[in-house]
C-alpha positions as CSV (number, residue, x, y, z in Angstrom):
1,X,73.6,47.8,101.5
2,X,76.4,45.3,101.9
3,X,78.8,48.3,101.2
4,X,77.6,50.2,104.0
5,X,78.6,47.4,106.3
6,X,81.6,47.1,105.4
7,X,82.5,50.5,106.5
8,X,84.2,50.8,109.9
9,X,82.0,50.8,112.9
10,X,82.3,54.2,113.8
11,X,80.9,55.1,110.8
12,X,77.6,53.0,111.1
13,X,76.9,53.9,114.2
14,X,77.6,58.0,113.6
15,X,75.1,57.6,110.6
16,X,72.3,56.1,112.8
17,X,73.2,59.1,115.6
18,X,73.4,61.9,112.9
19,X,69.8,60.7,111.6
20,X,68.1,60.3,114.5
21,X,70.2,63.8,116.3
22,X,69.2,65.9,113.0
23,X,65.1,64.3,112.8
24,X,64.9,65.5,116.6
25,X,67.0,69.3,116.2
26,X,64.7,69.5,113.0
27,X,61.4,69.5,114.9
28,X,62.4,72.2,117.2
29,X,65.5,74.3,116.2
30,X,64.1,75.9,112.6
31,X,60.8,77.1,114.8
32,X,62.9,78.6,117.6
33,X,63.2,82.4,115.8
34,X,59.2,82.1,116.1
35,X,59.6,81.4,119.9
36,X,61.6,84.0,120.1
37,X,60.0,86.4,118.0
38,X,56.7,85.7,119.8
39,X,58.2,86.3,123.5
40,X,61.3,89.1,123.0
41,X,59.9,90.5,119.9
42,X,61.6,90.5,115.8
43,X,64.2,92.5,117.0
44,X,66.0,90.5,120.0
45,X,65.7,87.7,118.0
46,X,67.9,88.2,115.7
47,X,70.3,89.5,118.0
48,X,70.3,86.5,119.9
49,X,70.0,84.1,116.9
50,X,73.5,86.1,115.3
51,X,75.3,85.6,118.9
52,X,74.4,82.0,118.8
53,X,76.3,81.9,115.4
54,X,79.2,83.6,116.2
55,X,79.3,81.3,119.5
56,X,79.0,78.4,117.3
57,X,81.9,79.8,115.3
58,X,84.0,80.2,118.0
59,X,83.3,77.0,119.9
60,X,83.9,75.4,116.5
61,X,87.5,76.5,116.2
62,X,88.2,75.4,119.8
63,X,86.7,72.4,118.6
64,X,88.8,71.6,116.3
65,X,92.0,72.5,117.7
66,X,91.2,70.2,121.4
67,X,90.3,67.0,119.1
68,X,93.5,67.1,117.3
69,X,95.2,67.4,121.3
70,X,92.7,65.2,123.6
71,X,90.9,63.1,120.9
72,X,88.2,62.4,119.1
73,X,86.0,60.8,121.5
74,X,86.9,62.7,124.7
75,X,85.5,65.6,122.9
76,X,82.2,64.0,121.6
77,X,81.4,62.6,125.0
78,X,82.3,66.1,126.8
79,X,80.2,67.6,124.1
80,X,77.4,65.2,124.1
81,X,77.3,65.4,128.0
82,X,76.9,69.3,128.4
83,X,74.3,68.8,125.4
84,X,72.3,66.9,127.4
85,X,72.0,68.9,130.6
86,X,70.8,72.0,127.8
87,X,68.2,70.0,126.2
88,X,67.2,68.6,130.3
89,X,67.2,72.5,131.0
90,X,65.6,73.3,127.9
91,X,63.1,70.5,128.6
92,X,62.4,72.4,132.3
93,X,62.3,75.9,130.6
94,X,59.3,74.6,128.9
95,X,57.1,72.8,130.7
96,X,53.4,72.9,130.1
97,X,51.5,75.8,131.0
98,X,55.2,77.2,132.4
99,X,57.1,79.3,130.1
100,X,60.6,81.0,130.7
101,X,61.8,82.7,127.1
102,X,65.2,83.9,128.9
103,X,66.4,80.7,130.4
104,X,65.5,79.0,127.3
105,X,67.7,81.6,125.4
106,X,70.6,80.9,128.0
107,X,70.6,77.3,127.2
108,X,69.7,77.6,123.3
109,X,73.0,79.5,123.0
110,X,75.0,76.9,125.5
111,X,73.7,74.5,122.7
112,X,75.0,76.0,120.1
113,X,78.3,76.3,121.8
114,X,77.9,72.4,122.4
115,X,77.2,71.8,118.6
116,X,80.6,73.6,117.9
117,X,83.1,72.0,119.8
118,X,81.1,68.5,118.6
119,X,81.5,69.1,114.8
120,X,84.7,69.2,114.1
121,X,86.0,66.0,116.2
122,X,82.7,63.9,114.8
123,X,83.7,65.1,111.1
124,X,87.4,64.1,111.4
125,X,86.5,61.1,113.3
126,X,84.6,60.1,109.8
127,X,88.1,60.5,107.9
128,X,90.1,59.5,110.2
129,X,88.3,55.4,109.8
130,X,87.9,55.7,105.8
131,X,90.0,55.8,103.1
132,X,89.7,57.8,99.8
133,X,87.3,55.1,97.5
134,X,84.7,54.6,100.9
135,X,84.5,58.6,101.6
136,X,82.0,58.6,98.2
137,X,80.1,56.0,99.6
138,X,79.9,56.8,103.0
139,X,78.8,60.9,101.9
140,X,76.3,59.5,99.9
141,X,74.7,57.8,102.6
142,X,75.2,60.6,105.3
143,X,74.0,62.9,102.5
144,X,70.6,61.0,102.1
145,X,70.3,60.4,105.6
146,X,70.5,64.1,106.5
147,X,68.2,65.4,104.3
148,X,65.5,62.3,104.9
149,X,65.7,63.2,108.4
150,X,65.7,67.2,108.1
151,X,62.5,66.4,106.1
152,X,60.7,64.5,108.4
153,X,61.7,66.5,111.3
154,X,60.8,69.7,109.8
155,X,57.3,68.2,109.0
156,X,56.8,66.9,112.1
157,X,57.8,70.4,113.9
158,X,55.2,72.2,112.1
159,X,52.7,70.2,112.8
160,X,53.6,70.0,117.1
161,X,55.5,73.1,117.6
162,X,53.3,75.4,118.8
163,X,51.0,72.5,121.0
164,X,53.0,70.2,121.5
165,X,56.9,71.8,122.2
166,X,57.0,69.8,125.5
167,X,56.9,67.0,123.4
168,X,59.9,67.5,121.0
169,X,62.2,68.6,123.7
170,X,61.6,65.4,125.5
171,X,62.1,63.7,122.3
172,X,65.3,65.7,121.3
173,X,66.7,64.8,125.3
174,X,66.2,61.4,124.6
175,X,67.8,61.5,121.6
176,X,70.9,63.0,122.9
177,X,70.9,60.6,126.0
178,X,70.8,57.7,123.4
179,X,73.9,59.8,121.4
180,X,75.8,59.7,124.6
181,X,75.7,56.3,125.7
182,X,76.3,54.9,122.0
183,X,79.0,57.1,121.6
184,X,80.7,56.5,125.2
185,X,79.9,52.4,124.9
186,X,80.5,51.8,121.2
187,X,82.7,54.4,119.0
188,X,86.4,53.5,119.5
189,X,88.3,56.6,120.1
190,X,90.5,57.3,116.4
191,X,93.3,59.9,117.2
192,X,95.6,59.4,120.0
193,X,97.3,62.5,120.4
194,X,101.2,62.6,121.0
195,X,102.0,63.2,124.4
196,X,104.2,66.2,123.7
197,X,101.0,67.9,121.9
198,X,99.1,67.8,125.5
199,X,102.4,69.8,127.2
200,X,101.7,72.5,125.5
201,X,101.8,75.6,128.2
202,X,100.1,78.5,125.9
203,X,97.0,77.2,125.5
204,X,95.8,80.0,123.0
205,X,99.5,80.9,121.5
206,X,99.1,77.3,120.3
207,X,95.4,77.6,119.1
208,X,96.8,81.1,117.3
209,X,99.7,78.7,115.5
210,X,97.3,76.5,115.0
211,X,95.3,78.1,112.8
212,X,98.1,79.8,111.6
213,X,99.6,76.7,110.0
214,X,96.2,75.6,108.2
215,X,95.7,79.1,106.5
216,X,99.2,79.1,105.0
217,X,97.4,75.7,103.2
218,X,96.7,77.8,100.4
219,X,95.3,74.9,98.3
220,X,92.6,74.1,101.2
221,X,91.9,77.7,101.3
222,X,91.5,78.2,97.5
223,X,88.9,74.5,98.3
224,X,87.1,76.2,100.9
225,X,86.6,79.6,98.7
226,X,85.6,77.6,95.9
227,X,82.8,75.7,98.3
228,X,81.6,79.2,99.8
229,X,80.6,80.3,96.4
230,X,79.5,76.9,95.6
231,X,77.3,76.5,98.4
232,X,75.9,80.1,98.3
233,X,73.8,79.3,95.5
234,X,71.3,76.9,96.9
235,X,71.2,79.3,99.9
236,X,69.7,82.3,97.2
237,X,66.6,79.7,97.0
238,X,65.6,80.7,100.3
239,X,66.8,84.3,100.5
240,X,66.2,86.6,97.1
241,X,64.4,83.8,95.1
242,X,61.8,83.1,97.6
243,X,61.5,87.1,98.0
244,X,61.7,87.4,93.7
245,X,59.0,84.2,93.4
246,X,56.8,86.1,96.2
247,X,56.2,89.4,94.2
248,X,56.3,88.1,90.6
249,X,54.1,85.2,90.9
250,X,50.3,85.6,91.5
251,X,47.5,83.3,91.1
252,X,49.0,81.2,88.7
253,X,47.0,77.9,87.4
254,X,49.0,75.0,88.0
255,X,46.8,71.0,87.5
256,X,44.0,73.1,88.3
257,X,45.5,74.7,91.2
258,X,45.9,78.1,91.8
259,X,49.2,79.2,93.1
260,X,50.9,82.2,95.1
261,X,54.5,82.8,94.7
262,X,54.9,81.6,98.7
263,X,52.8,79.0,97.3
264,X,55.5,78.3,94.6
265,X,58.7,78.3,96.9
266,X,57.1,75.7,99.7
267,X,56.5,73.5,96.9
268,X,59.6,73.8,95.4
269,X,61.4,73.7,98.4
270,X,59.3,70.0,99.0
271,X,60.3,68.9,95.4
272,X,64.0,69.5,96.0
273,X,63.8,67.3,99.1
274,X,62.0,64.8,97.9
275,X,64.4,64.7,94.6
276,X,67.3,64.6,97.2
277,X,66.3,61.5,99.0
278,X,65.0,59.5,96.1
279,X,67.8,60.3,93.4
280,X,70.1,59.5,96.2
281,X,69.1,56.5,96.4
282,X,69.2,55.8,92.6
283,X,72.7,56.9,92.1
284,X,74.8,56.4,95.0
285,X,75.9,52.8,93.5
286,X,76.5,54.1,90.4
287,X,78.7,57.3,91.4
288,X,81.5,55.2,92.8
289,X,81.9,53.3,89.3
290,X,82.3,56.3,87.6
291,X,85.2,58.8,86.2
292,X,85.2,60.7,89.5
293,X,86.2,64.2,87.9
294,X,83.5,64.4,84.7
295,X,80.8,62.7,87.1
296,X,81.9,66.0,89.6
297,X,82.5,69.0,86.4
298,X,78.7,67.7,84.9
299,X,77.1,67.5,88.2
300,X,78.5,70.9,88.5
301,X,77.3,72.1,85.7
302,X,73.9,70.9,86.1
303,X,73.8,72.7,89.6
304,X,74.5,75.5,88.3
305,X,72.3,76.0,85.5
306,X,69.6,75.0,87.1
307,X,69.8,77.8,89.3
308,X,70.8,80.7,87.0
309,X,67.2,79.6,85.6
310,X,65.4,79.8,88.7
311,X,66.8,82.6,90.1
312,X,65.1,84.4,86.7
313,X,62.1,82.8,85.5
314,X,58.5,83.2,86.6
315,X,57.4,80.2,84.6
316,X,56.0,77.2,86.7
317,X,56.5,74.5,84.2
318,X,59.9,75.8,83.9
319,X,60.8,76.4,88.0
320,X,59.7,73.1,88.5
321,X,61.2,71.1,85.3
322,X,64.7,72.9,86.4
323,X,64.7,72.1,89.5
324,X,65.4,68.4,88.9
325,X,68.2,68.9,87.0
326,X,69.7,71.6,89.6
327,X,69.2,68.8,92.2
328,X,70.5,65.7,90.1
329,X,73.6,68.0,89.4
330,X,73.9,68.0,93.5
331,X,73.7,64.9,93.9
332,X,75.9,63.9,91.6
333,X,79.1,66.5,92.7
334,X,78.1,66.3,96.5
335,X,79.9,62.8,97.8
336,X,83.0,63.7,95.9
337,X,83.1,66.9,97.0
338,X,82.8,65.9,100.2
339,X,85.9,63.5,99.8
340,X,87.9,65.7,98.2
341,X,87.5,67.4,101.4
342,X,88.2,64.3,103.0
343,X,92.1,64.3,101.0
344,X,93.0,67.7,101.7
345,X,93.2,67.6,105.3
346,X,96.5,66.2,107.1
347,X,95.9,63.4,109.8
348,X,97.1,65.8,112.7
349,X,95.1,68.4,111.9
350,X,92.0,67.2,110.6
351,X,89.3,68.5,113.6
352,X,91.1,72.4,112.5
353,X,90.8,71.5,109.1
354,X,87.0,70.7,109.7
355,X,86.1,73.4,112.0
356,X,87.8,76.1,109.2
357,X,84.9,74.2,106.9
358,X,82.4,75.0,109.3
359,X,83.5,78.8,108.8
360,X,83.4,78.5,104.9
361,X,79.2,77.0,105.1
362,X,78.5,80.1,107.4
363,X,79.9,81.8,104.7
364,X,77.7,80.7,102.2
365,X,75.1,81.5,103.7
366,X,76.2,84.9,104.5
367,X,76.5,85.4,100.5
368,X,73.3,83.8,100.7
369,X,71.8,86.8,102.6
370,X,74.0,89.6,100.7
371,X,71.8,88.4,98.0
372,X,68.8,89.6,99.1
373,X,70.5,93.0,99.4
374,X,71.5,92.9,96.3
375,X,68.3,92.1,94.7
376,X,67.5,95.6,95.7
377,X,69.7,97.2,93.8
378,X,70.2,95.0,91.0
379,X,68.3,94.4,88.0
380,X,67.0,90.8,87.2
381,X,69.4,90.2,84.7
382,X,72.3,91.5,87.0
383,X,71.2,89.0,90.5
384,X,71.2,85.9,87.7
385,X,74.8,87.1,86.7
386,X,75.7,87.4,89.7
387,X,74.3,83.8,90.4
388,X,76.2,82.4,87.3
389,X,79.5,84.2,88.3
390,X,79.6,82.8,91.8
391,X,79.0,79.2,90.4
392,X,81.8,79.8,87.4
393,X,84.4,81.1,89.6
394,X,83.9,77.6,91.9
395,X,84.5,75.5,89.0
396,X,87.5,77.0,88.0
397,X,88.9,77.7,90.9
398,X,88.5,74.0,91.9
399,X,89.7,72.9,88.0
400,X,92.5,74.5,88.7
401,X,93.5,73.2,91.8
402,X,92.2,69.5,91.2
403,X,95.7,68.1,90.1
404,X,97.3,69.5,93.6
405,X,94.1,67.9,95.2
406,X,94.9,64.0,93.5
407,X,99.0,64.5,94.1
408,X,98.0,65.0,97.8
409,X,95.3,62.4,97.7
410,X,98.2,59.8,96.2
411,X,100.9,61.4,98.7
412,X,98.3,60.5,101.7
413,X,97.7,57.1,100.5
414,X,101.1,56.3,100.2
415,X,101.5,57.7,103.8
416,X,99.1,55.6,104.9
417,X,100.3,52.4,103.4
């Protein structure tokens, strides 16, 4: 605990505002394609829940590209401001006993053009106060907070969603209100642009070079690759696993319960949580102390195999026995992933840098979904391949870029000295 004071103030306070941001958004923002469904039908929904995406998207890579020019903090408070009057709208669009579906789909996809142009400048913010040794400590704790949060908001949305929505969007208002005014009073603003990168007369011939200039960082790109493929395995637990668990499993006796494959996947789904936020807590001191590269390859490893396994077998015992090593293995690699992240990106460009990150855990999930397609047309056998593949190919994509990742790590320290 000592540790996590000693990290820069910024950092502090974004960990209390990401905890308390993500417990509020969890109570309402995973129920909203029920809203939706139950007002504009299955079909609309999805429609507007892909154009808040691609919003996101976009608003992400202006995102980055303005908090590199006008700052960190200028960005967060402009940000966090038009949040608020969405969440106040969103509050009015839903008052009890008065309903209005379309102007809560106007501001729900406002928000999410909000939530881009926040991310990237609150991510680089992070790096932009830490070194290379406190980025492992400070993604553990951001890591554990996130998920400890997105599990107690998600329990308490199911349980006052659909009686009690008035409620969370007061309580998700607030919560931004309280963002704002910590973030305006109390985080110091951490990039202060050069004046000659706010003369720029082309706004979007800039944003296009931009960009340009971060792709042709073909050792971030091969990073990001090898994170899409990472990442898309966890995302197959809730797309062609929960699907595979739902038809194979049926009325299975489990400590004298009998369970459904649905049955199966909640509880799994509540295992890996709880795993997350109590193995977090066990290992975080102990990941720092030790050889940063095996710690990463074994927790790899253990990701991985654990689930190949549950992307294939129908026994219980087994699903739920793997599962803790699939999550140890995250838990393990995920703060120095996260910091290797941290190394790659140059100070000047670190909101594009981020925002291009965003794009690559959209694309996870996308392979996530093409997953569930190919279930359909692949046998067992081949949909655990292709499980195993995607995770093999991230290692050694990432083995064989980690010695460009340390030179540039040891080139930015020395910069920075």
């Amino acid at each position: 605990m000592s540790d996590f004071f000693q990290l820069h103030r910024n950092v502090r306070l974004r960990v209390i505002i990401i905890f308390f941001s993500t417990l509020t958004s969890n109570m309402i923002f995973p129920f909203m394609s029920i809203y939706f469904a139950r007002y504009i039908g299955i079909s609309a929904t999805s429609i507007i829940l892909s154009i808040a995406i691609l919003c996101n998207i976009a608003a992400g890579m202006l995102g980055g590209y303005f908090s590199d020019r006008i700052g960190r903090k200028k960005l967060m408070i402009l940000s966090e401001g038009l949040r608020v009057i969405t969440y106040l709208m969103l509050l009015l669009s839903n008052l009890p006993g008065s309903t209005f579906p379309y102007i809560t789909i106007v501001f729900f996809v406002m928000n999410s053009i909000c939530s881009g142009l926040y991310g990237p400048a609150s991510e680089a913010m992070l790096l932009d106060v830490t070194n290379s040794s406190q980025r492992k400590l400070m993604y553990s704790i951001l890591y554990w907070a996130t998920n400890l949060s997105i599990a107690l908001g998600g329990t308490l949305g199911a349980l006052l969603f659909n009686n009690h929505l008035f409620i969370l969007f007061m309580l998700l208002l607030l919560s931004s209100i309280c963002s704002f005014i910590i973030t305006y009073k109390f985080i110091v603003e951490t990039n202060m642009p050069q004046e000659e990168q706010n003369k720029k007369r082309n706004v979007f011939k800039d944003l296009f070079l931009n960009y340009r200039t971060v792709m042709k960082d073909s050792l971030f790109i091969l990073f990001i690759l090898s994170s899409m493929l990472l990442f898309s395995i966890e995302s197959h637990l809730a797309n062609f696993i929960a699907i595979r668990l739902e038809n194979n499993i049926h009325n299975v006796e489990l400590l004298n319960w009998t369970l459904d494959g649905i049955q199966v996947y909640g509880y799994l789904r509540t295992e890996n949580t709880i795993l997350v936020i109590a193995l977090s807590i066990i290992f975080t001191q102990f990941i720092k102390k030790w050889h940063e590269k095996r710690t990463m390859f074994i927790g790899f490893s253990m990701y991985i195999l654990g689930y190949v396994i549950l992307s294939y077998s129908n026994q219980v015992w087994i699903l739920f026995g793997i599962m803790v090593i699939a999550v140890l293995g995250e838990v393990l690699f995920v703060p120095i992933y996260e910091s290797l992240l941290g190394d790659l990106a140059p100070e000047n460009l670190r909101g594009s840098y981020m925002a291009l990150n965003k794009i690559a855990t959209k694309g996870a999930s996308l392979i996530g979904a093409i997953g569930v397609y190919l279930a359909h047309v692949l046998s067992p056998i081949g949909i655990t391949v292709f499980v195993g593949l995607s995770g093999l190919i991230a290692i050694l994509l990432l083995y064989m870029i980690m010695p460009a990742i340390y030179e540039r790590r040891k080139q930015n320290n020395e910069y920075s000295h």
